[in-house]
C-alpha positions as CSV (number, residue, x, y, z in Angstrom):
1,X,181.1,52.5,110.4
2,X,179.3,51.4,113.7
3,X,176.4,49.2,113.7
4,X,173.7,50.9,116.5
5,X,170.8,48.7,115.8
6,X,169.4,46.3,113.9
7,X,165.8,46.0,112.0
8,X,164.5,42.8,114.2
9,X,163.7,42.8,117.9
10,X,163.7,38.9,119.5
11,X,160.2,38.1,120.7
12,X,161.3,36.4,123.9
13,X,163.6,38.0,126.4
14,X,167.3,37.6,126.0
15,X,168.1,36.6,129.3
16,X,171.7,34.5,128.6
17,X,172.9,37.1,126.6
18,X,171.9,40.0,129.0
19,X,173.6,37.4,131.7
20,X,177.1,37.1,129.3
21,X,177.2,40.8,129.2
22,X,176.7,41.3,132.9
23,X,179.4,38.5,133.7
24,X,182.0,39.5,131.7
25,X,181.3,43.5,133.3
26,X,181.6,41.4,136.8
27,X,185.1,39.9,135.4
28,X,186.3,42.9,134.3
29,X,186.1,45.0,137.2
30,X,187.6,42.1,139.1
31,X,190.7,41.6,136.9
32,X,191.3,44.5,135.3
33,X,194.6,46.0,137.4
34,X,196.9,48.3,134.9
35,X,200.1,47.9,136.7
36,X,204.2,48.1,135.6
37,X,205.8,44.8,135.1
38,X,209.3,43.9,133.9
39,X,209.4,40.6,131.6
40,X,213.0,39.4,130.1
41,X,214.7,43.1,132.1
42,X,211.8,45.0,129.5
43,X,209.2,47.0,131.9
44,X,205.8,47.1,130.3
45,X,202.1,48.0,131.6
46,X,200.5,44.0,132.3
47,X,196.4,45.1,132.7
48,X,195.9,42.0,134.8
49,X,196.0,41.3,138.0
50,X,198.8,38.7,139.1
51,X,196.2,35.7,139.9
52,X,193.9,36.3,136.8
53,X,197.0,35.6,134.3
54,X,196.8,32.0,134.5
55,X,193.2,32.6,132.6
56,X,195.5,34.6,129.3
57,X,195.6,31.8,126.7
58,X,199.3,31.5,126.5
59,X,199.8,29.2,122.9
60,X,203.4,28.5,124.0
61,X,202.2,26.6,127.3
62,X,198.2,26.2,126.7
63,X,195.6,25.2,129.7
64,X,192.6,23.3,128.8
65,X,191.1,26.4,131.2
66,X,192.1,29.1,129.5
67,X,190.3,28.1,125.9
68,X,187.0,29.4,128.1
69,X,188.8,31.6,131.1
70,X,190.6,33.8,128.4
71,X,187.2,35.5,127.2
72,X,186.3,36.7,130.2
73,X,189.3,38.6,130.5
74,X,189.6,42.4,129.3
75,X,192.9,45.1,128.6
76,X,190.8,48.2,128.9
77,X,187.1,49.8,128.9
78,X,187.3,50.4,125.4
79,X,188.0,46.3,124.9
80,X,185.6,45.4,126.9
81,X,183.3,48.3,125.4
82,X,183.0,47.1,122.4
83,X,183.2,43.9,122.2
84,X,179.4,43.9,124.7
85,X,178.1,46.6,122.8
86,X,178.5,44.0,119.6
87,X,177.0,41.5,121.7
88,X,174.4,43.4,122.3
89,X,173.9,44.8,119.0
90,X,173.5,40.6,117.7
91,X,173.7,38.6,120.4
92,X,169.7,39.2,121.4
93,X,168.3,38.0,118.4
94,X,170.8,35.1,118.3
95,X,169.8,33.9,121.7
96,X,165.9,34.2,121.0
97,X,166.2,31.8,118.0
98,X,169.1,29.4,119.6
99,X,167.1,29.6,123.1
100,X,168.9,30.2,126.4
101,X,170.6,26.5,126.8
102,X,171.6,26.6,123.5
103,X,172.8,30.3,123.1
104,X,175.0,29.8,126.4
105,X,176.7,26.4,124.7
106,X,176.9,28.2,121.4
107,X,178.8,31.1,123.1
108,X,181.6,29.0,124.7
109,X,182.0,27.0,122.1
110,X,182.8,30.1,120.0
111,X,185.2,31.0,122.4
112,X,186.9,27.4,122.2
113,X,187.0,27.5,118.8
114,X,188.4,31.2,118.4
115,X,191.1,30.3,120.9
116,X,192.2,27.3,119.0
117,X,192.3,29.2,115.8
118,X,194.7,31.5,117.5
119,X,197.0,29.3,118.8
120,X,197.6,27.7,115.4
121,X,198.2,30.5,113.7
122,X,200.0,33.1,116.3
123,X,202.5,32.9,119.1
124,X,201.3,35.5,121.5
125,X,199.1,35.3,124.6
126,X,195.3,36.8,123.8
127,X,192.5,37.8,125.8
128,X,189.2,38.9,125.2
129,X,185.6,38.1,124.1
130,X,185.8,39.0,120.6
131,X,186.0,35.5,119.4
132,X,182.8,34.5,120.7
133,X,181.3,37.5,120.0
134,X,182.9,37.2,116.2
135,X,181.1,33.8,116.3
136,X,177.4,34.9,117.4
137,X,178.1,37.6,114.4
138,X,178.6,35.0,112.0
139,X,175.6,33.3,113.3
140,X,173.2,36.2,112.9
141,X,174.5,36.4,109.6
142,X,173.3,33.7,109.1
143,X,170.4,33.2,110.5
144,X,168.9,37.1,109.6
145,X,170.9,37.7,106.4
146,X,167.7,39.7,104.9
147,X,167.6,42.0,108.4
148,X,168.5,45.9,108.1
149,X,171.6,47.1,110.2
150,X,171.5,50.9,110.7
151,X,175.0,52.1,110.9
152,X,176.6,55.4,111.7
153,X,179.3,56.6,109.4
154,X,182.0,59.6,109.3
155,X,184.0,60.4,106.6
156,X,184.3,64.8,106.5
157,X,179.7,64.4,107.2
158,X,178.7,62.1,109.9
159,X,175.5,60.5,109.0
160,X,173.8,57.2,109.3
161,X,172.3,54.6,106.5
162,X,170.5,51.1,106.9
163,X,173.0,47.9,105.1
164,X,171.2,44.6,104.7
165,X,172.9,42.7,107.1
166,X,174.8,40.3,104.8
167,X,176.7,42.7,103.3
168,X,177.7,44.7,106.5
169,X,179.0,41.4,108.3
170,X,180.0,39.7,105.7
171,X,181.9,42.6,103.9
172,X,182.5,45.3,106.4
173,X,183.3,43.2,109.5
174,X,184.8,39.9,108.1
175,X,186.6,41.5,104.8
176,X,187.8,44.2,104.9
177,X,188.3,44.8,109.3
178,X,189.9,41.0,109.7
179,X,191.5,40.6,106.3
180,X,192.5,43.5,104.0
181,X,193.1,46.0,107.3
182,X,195.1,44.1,109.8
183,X,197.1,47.1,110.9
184,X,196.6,48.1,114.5
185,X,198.6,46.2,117.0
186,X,197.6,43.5,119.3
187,X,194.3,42.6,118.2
188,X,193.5,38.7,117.5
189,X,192.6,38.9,113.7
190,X,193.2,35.1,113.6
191,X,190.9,34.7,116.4
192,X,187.8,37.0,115.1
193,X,188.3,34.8,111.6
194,X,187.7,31.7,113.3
195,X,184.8,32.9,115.4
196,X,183.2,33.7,112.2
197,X,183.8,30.9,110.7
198,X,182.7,28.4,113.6
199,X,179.6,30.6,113.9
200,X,178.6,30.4,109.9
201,X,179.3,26.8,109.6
202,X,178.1,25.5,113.0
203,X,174.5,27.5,112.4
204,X,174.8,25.9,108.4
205,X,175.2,23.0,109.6
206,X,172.1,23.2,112.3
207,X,169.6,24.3,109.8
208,X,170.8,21.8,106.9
209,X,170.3,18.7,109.5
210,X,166.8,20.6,111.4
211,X,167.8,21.2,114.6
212,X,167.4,24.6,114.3
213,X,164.3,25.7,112.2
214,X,164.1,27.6,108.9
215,X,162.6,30.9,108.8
216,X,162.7,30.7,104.8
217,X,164.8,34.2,105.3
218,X,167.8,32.8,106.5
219,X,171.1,32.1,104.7
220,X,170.2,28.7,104.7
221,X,166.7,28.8,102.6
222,X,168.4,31.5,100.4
223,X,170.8,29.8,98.8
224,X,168.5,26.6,98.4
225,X,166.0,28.7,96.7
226,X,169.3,30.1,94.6
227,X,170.1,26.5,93.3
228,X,166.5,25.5,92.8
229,X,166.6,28.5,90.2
230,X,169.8,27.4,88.9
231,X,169.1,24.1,87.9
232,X,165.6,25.2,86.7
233,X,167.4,27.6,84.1
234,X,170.0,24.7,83.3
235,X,167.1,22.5,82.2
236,X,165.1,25.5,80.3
237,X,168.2,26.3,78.6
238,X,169.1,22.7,77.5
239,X,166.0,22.5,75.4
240,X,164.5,19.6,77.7
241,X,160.7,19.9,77.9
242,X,159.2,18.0,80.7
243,X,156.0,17.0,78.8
244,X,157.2,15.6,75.6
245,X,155.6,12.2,74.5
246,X,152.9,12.8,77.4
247,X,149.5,13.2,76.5
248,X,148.0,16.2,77.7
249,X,145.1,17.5,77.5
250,X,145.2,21.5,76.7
251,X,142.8,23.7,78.5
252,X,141.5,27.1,77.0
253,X,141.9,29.8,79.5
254,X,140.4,32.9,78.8
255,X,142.4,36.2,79.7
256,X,140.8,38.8,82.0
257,X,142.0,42.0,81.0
258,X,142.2,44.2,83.9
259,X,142.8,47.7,83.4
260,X,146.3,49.7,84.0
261,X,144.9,50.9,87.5
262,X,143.8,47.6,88.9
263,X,147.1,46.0,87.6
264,X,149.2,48.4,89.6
265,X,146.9,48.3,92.7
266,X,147.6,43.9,92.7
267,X,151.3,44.5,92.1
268,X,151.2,46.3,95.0
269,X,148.9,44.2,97.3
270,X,151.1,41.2,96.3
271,X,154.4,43.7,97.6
272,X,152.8,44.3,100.7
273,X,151.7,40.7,101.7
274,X,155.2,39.7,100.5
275,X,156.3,42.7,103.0
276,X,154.4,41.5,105.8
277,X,155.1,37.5,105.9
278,X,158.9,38.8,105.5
279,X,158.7,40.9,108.8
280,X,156.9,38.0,110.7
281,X,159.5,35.7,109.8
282,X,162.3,38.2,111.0
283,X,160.3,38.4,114.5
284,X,159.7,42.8,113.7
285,X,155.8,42.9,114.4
286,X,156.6,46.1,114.6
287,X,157.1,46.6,110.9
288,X,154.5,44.1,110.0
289,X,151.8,45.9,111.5
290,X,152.6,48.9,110.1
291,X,152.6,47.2,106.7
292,X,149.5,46.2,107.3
293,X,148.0,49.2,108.0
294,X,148.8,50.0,104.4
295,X,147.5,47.1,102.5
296,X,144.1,47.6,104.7
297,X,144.3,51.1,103.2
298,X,144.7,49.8,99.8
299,X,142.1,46.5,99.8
300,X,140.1,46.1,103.3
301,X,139.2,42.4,102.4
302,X,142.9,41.3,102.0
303,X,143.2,38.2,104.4
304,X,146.3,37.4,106.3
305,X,147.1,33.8,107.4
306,X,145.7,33.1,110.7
307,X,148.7,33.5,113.2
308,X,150.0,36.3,111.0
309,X,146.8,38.0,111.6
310,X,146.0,37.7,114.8
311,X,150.1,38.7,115.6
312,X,149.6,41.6,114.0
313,X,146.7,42.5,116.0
314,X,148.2,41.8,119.6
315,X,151.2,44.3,118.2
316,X,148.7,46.8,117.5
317,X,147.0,46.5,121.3
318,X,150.4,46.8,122.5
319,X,151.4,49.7,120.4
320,X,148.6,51.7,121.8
321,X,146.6,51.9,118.3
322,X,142.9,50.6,119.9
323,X,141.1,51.9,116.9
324,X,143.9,49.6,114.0
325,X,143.8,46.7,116.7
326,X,140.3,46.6,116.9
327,X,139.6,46.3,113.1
328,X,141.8,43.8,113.2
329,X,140.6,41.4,115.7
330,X,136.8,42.1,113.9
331,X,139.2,41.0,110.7
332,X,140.0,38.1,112.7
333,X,136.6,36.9,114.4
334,X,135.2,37.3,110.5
335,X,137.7,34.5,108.9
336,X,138.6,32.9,112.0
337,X,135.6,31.8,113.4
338,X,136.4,28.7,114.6
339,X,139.6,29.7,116.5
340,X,140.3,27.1,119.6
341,X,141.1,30.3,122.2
342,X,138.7,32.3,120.0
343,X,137.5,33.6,123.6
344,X,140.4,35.4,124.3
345,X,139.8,37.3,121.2
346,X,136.4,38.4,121.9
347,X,137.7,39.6,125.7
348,X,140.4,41.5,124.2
349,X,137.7,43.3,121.5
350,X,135.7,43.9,124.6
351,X,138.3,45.4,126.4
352,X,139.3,48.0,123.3
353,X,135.8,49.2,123.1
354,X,134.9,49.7,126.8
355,X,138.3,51.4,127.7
356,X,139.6,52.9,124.9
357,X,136.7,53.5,122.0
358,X,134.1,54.6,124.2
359,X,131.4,52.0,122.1
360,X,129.5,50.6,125.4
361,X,126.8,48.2,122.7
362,X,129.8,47.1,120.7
363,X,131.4,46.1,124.4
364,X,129.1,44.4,125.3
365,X,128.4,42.0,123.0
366,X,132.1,40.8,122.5
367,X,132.4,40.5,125.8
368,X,129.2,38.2,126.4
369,X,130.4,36.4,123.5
370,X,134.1,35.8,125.8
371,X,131.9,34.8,128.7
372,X,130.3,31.7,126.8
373,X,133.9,30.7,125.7
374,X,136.6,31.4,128.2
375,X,137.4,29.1,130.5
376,X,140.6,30.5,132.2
377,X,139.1,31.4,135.6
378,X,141.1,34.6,135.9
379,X,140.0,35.7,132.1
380,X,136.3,34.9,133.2
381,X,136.7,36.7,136.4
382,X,137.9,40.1,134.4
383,X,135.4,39.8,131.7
384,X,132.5,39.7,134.2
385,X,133.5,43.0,135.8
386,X,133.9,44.7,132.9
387,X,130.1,43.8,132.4
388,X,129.2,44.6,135.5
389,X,131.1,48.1,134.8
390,X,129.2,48.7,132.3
391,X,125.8,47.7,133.5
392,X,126.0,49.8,135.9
C-alpha cells in the first residue's frame, strides 16, 4: 500500500520542504559512488564515496556531525526515492502549519533524534533520511488525523481506496511496517520508531502548551473532546444531577413539529455546514467550496461565518466558476456589509461581471461602489479602467 496523495493542500507555499528535497537530491548525486571495498579481508559494494563516510553514523565511534550529516546520505535511487517521495507526500502540509523556520528546526531535530534512537538500540552504521521523514509523518498524524490519504494497493487487482489518515500512519506505517514486519535487511526499524515517536510527542507537546495552534481537527482537540465525553458519561452514570437543591425556575417550551421532509432537509443542512467548517480547518478550500455549492442548492439563505464565506468565494474565482463565485460574494456583501476591505469585494464582483458574465449594469455599480472604498492605489487604478472600458 502506497500513499499518492493526501485530501489537504497547504495554503502557503512549501518552500523548506521543496528546499529539503532538492538538498538531499544535490547530496545524493554528490556521494553516491557504488564501488568494491574489502573490510576485515571481506570485499563488499560500500555506496559512498571515500570522503562522505565520515558523515555514516557509526554508533561504535559516534560524531556529534554525523547525528545531522547521516540524513543526507543515500545507498541507492530507490532509498533516496522513497524516502522524498514521503516527504513530499507529508512534509508540505507539515511545513505550512509549522512555517518555514520552524519546519527546517523540526526536520533536524527529527533526524537527531532518530539517530540517537539508533545508536541505543543497534550496533551498525545507518544512513538515510527516513528518520526525519518518519518524524514529519508522525507530526502530520498528528496534526491532520481527520485528513483522507488515497493509497494504491495490489494484492492479485491493483486498485486504490482513501484511509483516514490516522489509521494509515498509525497502523500501516508505524505497526505493522516497523514492528510486526521487520524482515528485510538493513533498514533502520529502530530509527523510523523513534522518528515517529519524537514527531507525535514533540507536535503533542506544542499544541498542549499553544505554541502551535489548534485547528479543533487535530489529534490534540480529539482526544480532549474524547475525555470531555468521558467524564460527562461518568457523572450521568453516577446518578449526580447538577441542579439538585437549586431553585430553578422551569420554562414551558412548546414543540414545533416539523414534518418528516423538513426534518431530513435540517439533518442535512447541519451535515453540510459540519462538512464545510471541517474542510476549512484542514486548509482543502477546494472541498469546502464544493460543499458549499450543495448546501446553496439545498437552502440559499444558509449563512457561513464571515472568513469561511468569503474563502470560499476567493476558491471559487480561482477555480474558474464566475457564475458560483459571484453569488457568493453577493452572499457576502448581503451579511457582511460592514467588512473593513469590503472594497476589495465589490472590485472583485466587478471584475466577474465585466469579464466573465457579460452583465455591463451589474458591473458597474459594484465597481463604483470599489471606487468610493478602495484605497490601494494600484486596486483604484484597475477599477477605474475597467469603468472607463466599459463606458466606452
Amino acid at each position: 500500500m502506497i500513499p499518492v496523495r493526501t485530501s489537504i493542500r497547504p495554503i502557503r507555499t512549501p518552500y523548506t520542504n521543496y528546499a529539503l528535497i532538492l538538498i538531499n537530491v544535490v547530496f545524493f548525486l554528490m556521494t553516491y559512488w557504488p564501488h568494491y571495498s574489502v573490510v576485515g579481508g571481506v570485499r563488499g559494494i560500500d555506496p559512498l564515496r571515500p570522503w562522505a563516510e565520515q558523515f555514516m553514523l557509526t554508533p561504535a565511534r559516534p560524531n556529534l556531525w554525523q547525528f545531522v550529516g547521516y540524513a543526507f546520505l543515500h545507498g541507492g535511487f530507490m532509498h533516496i526515492f522513497g524516502n522524498m517521495f514521503f516527504l513530499y507526500i507529508f512534509g508540505n502540509n507539515v511545513n505550512d502549519k509549522l512555517g518555514h523556520f520552524g519546519y527546517l528546526c523540526f526536520y533536524l531535530a527529527g533526524a537527531v533524534f532518530s539517530a540517537i534512537g539508533h545508536a541505543l538500540m543497534s550496533g551498525s552504521s545507518v544512513l538515510g533520511a527516513s528518520g526525519a521523514v518518519a518524524a514529519v509523518t508522525g507530526a502530520y498524524l498528528v496534526l491532520f488525523p481527520q485528513t483522507l490519504v488515497t493509497v494504491v494497493y495490489w494484492f492479485i487487482i491493483i486498485g486504490t481506496m482513501e484511509l483516514p489518515a490516522l489509521y494509515f500512519i498509525a497502523f500501516k506505517l508505524i505497526f505493522i511496517d516497523n514492528m510486526i514486519t521487520r524482515y528485510t535487511p538493513n533498514v533502520a526499524y529502530d530509527a523510523h520508531l523513534a522518528g515517529y515517536a519524537f514527531g507525535i510527542g514533540a507536535i503533542f507537546l506544542m499544541l498542549a502548551a499553544g505554541l502551535i495552534s489548534s485547528s479543533g481537527f487535530d489529534l490534540w482537540s480529539m482526544m480532549k473532546q474524547w475525555n470531555r465525553r468521558r467524564r460527562y458519561c461518568d457523572v450521568v452514570s453516577s446518578g449526580h444531577d447538577p441542579f439538585e437543591g437549586r431553585n430553578v425556575r422551569r420554562i414551558e417550551v412548546r414543540e414545533i413539529k416539523k414534518t418528516a421532509l423538513e426534518q431530513q432537509r435540517d439533518e442535512k443542512t447541519r451535515e453540510l455546514r459540519d462538512k464545510i467548517a471541517g474542510w476549512i480547518s484542514n486548509r482543502n478550500l477546494s472541498a469546502a467550496a464544493g460543499v458549499y455549492l450543495e448546501l446553496m442548492e439545498l437552502d440559499g439563505s444558509q449563512i457561513l461565518p464571515r472568513q469561511h464565506l468569503l474563502d470560499i468565494a476567493n476558491q471559487l474565482a480561482s477555480e474558474n466558476k464566475p457564475a458560483q463565485s459571484a453569488r457568493a460574494y453577493e452572499h457576502f456583501l448581503a451579511n457582511y456589509s460592514n467588512y473593513e476591505y469590503v472594497g476589495q469585494v465589490e472590485l472583485m464582483l466587478g471584475i466577474l461581471y465585466s469579464r466573465y458574465l457579460h452583465q455591463p449594469d451589474l458591473a458597474v455599480k459594484h465597481l463604483q461602489a470599489a471606487v468610493e472604498r478602495l484605497t490601494d492605489a494600484g486596486q483604484l487604478k484597475m477599477c477605474r479602467e475597467e469603468l472607463e472600458r466599459l463606458r466606452s
